[in-house]
C-alpha positions as CSV (number, residue, x, y, z in Angstrom):
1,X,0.0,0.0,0.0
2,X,1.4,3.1,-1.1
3,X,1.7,6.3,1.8
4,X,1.7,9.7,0.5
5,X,5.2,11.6,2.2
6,X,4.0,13.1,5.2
7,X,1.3,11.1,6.2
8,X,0.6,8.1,8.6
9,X,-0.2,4.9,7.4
10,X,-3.5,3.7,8.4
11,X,-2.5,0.1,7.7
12,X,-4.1,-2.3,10.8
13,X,-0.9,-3.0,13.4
14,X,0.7,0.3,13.2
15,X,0.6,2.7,15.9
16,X,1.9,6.3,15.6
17,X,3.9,7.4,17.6
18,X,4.5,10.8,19.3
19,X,6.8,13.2,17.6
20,X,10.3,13.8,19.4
21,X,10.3,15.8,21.9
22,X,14.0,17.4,22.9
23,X,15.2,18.5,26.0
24,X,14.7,22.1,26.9
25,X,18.3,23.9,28.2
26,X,18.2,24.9,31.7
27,X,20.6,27.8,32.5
28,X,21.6,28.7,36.3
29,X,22.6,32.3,37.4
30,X,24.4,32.4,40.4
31,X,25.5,36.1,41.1
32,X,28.4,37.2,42.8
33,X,29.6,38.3,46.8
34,X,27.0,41.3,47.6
35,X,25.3,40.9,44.5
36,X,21.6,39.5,43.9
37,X,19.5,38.2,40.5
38,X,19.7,41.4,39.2
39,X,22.6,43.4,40.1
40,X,24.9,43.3,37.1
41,X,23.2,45.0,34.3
42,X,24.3,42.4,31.8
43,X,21.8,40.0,34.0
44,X,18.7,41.4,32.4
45,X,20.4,41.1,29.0
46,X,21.3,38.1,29.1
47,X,17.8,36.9,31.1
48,X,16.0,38.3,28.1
49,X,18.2,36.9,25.0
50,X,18.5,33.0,26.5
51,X,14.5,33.2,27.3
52,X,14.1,33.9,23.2
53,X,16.2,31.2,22.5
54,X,13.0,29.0,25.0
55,X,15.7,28.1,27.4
56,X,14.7,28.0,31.1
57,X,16.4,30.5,32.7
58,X,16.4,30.9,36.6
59,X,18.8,33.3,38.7
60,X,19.3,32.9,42.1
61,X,19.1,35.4,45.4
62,X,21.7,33.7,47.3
63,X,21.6,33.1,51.0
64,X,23.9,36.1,53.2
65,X,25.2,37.6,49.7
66,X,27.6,40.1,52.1
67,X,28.9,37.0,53.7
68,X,28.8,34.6,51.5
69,X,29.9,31.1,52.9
70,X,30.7,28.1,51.1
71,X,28.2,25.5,53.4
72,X,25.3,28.0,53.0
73,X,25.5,29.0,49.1
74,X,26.4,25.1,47.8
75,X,23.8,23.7,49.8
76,X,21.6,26.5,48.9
77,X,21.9,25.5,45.4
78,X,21.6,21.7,46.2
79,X,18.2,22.6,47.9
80,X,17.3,24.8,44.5
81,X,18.1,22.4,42.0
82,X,16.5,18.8,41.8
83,X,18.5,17.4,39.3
84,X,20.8,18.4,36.3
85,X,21.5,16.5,33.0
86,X,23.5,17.4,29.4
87,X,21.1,20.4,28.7
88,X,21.9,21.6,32.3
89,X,24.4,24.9,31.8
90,X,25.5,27.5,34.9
91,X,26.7,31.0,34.6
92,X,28.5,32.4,37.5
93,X,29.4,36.1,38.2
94,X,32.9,36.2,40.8
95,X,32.3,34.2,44.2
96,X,29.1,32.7,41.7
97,X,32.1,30.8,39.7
98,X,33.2,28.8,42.4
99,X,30.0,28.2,43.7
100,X,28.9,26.5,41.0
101,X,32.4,24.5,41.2
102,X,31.9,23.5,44.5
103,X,28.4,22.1,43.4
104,X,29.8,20.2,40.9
105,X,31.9,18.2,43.2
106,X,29.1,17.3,45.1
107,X,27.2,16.0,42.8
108,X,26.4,12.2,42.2
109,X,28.9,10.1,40.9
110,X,28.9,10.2,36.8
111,X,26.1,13.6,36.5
112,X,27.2,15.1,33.7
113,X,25.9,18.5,32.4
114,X,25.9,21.1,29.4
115,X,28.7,23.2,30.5
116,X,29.8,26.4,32.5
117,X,30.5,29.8,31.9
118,X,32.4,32.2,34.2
119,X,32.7,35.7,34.4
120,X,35.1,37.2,36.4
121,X,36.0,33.9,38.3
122,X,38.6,33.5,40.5
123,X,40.4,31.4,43.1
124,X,42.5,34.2,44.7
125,X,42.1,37.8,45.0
126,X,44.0,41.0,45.5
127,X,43.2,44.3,46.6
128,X,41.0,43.0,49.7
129,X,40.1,44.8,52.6
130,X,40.9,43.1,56.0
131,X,37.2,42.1,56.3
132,X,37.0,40.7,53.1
133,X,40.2,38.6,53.6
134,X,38.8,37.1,56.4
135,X,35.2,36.6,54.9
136,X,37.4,35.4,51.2
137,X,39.6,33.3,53.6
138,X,37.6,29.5,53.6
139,X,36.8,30.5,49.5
140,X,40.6,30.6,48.4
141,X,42.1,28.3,51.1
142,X,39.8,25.2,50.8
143,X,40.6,23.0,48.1
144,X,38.5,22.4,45.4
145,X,38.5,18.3,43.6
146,X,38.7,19.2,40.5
147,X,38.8,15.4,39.0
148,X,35.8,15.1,40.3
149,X,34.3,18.0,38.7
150,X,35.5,16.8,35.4
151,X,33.6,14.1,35.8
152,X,30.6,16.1,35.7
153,X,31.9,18.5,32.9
154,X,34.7,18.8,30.1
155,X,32.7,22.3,28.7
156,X,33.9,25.8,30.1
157,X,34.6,28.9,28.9
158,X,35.7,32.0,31.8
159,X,36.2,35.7,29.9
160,X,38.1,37.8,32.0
161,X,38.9,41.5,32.0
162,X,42.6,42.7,31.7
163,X,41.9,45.7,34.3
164,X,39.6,43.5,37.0
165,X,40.4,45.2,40.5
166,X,40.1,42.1,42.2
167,X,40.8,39.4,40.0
168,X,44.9,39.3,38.7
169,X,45.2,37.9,35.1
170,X,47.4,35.2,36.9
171,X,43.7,33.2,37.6
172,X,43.4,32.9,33.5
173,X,46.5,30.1,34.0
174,X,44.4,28.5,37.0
175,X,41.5,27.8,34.8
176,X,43.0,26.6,31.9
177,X,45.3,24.2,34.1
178,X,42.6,22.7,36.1
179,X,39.7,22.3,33.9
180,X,41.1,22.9,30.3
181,X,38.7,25.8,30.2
182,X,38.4,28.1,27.0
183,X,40.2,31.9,28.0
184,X,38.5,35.3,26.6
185,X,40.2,38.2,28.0
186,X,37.7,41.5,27.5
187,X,39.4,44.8,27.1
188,X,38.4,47.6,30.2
189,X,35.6,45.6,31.5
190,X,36.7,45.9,35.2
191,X,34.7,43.2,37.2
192,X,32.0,43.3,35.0
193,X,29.6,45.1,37.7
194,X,28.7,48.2,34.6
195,X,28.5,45.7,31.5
196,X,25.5,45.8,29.4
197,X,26.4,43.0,27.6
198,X,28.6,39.9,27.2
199,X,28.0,38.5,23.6
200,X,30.7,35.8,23.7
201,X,28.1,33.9,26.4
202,X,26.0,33.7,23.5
203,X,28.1,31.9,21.4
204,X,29.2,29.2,24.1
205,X,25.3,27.6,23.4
């Protein structure tokens, strides 16, 4: 029996089936030390351009954000997020970087996700006020399993600015070295607290 293209058969036996469905992205937003969903201005942008792409797009309001400690914001987000899978993907803004790092190497054995973007991530800092040394202190003095992290994720991409006043250029060799991450160094974008825009997340999807 002949089928015209594009139509079911009708022959008895068959059953249609559903068409494919595919997996929506999920993007996570975690914002930086002081900072909240909506504090950098390139937040809204980049809110706006993923949710016309139909990706579900959720930014956090982390717990203490002015003293930000490494127990309360990882199992923050382990409280937030029920599970993650390939089309899982997290952006993290400063302090938000390692966050998300420090979720990853909690997670379940063999997890994997989309990937990771960082903005302005770091694993030591300079120019720091005494206070903020102490409160910076547990961040850049506990260790951080980073094979275990790769077990969740081989896909990251940090962009940096080459006049940060808190992050040295030195932390661009730290993560290439430990997670083979791709580098974009941005001209005069300080710590990324004015920019409008940061098209190169864009391109990482």
């Amino acid at each position: 029996m002949a089928t015209a293209v594009g139509c079911s058969p009708t022959f008895p036996g068959f059953e249609s089936r559903p068409p494919l469905m595919l997996k929506m992205k999920k993007v996570y937003l975690i914002h930086g030390w002081g900072g909240n969903s909506s504090s950098e201005s390139w937040f809204k942008w980049l809110k706006e351009e993923l949710r016309k792409k139909k990706y579900k797009v959720t930014a956090f309001d982390m717990p203490n954000t002015d003293n930000p400690k490494i127990e309360a914001w990882v199992g923050y987000l382990r409280k937030k997020i029920n599970d993650v899978n390939e089309e899982t993907y997290f952006i993290g803004h400063s302090i938000g970087c390692q966050t998300i790092l420090r979720f990853l190497e909690k997670l379940h054995k063999h997890k994997k996700i989309g990937g990771c973007i960082f903005v302005a991530g770091w694993f030591d800092l300079i120019n720091q006020e005494p206070e903020e040394i102490k409160i910076a202190h547990p961040w850049t003095n506990t260790k951080i399993d980073f094979i275990r992290i790769l077990d969740h994720c081989n896909n990251f991409l940090a962009i940096f600015s080459d006049n940060d006043p808190y992050v040295h250029l030195d932390e661009v060799k730290k993560f290439r070295k430990n997670l083979g991450a791709k580098i974009i160094v941005k001209h005069g974008e300080g710590h990324f607290n004015e920019t409008e825009k940061i098209p190169e997340i864009l391109e990482f999807f």
